[in-house]
C-alpha positions in Angstrom: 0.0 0.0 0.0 1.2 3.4 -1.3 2.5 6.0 1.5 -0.5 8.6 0.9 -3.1 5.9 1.0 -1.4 4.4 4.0 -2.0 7.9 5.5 -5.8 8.5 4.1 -6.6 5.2 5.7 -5.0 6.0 9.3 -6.9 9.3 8.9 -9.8 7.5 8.5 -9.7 5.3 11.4 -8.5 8.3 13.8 -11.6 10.0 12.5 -13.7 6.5 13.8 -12.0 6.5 16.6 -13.0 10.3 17.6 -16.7 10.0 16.4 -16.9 6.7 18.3 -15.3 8.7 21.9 -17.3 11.7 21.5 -20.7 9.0 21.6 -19.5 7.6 24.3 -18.8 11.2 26.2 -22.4 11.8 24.9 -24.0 8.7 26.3 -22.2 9.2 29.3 -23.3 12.3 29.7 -27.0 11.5 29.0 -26.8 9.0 31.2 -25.6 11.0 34.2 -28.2 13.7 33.1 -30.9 11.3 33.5 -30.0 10.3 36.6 -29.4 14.1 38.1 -33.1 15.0 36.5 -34.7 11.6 37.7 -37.1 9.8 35.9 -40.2 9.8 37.6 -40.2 13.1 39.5 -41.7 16.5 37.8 -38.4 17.9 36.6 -38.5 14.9 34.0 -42.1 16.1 32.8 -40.6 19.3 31.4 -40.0 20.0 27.8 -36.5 20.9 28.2 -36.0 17.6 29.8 -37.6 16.0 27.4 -35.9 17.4 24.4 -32.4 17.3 26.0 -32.9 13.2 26.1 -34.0 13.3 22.7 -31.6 15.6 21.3 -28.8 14.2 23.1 -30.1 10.4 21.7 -30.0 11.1 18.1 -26.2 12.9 18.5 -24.8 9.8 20.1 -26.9 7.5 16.8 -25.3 9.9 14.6 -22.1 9.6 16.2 -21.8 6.3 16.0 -23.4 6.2 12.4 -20.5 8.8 11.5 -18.1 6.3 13.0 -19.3 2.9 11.7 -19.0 4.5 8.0 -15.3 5.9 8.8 -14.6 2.2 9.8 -16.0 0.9 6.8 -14.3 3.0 4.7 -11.0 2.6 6.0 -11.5 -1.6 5.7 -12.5 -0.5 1.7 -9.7 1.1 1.5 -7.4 -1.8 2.3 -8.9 -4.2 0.4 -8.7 -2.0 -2.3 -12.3 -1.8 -3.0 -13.7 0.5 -5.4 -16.7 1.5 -3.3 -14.5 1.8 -0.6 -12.5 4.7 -2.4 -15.9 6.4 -3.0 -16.8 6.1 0.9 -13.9 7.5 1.8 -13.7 10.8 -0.8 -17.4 11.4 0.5 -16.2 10.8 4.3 -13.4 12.9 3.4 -15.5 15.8 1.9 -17.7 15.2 5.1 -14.8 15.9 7.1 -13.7 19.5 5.7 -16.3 21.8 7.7 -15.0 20.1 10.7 -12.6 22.6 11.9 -9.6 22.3 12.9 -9.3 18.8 13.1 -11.8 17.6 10.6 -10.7 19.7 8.2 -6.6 18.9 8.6 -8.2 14.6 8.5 -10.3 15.5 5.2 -7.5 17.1 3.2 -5.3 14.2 3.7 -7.8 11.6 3.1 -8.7 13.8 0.0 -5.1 13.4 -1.3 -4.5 10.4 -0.3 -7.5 8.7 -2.4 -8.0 11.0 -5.2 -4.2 11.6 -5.7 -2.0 9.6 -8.0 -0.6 6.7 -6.1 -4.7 6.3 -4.9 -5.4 6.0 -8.3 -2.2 3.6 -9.0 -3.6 1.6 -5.5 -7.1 0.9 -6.6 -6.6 0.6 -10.5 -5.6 -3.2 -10.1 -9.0 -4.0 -8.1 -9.8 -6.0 -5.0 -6.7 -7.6 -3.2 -7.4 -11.7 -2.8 -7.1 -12.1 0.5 -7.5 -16.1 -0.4 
């Protein structure tokens, strides 16, 4: 595997790895908040309440969804699928309004896949892994 793909799949998992902490510090913190509000007294009746759990359930979903495609994309990526290089370019574009980080991750996925030696690693198709 190329040096610049090497790279643009490491960014990929470090990307996983992030989306997948910040779920759990988001389900940890949901989970604490429950327990500080309670769930049968009248502070868990209120709408604030109840959109804080709700809001704070669909961020750790899409957190993890966010994470699960990084992961898939970086196991394309090795195997040198083509769909996998597609995944990743959209992950990576994905990546760009996240400043600082997210942008710094996207650029070098960017190159990394869309740059000559990602073109040189997937032109030969799937690896056989046979």
């Amino acid at each position: 595997m190329p040096n610049k793909v090497k790279i643009a799949r490491l960014c990929l998992l470090i990307a996983g790895g992030l989306k997948i902490a910040t779920a759990v510090l988001f389900l940890f913190i949901l989970v604490v908040g429950f327990f500080f509000v309670g769930g049968n007294d009248e502070r868990s009746g209120l709408l604030g309440s109840a959109l804080l759990g709700v809001s704070g359930a669909v961020l750790v979903l899409a957190f993890a969804v966010a994470a699960t495609l990084d992961l898939v994309a970086a196991a394309g990526v090795r195997r040198r699928a083509g769909w996998g290089r597609v995944v990743g370019v959209i992950v990576g574009v994905l990546m760009l309004p996240l400043l600082p980080v997210g942008t710094v991750l996207g650029l070098f996925v960017l190159t990394g896949l869309l740059g000559p030696d990602g073109r040189k690693w997937f032109a030969f198709g799937p690896a056989n892994f046979s």
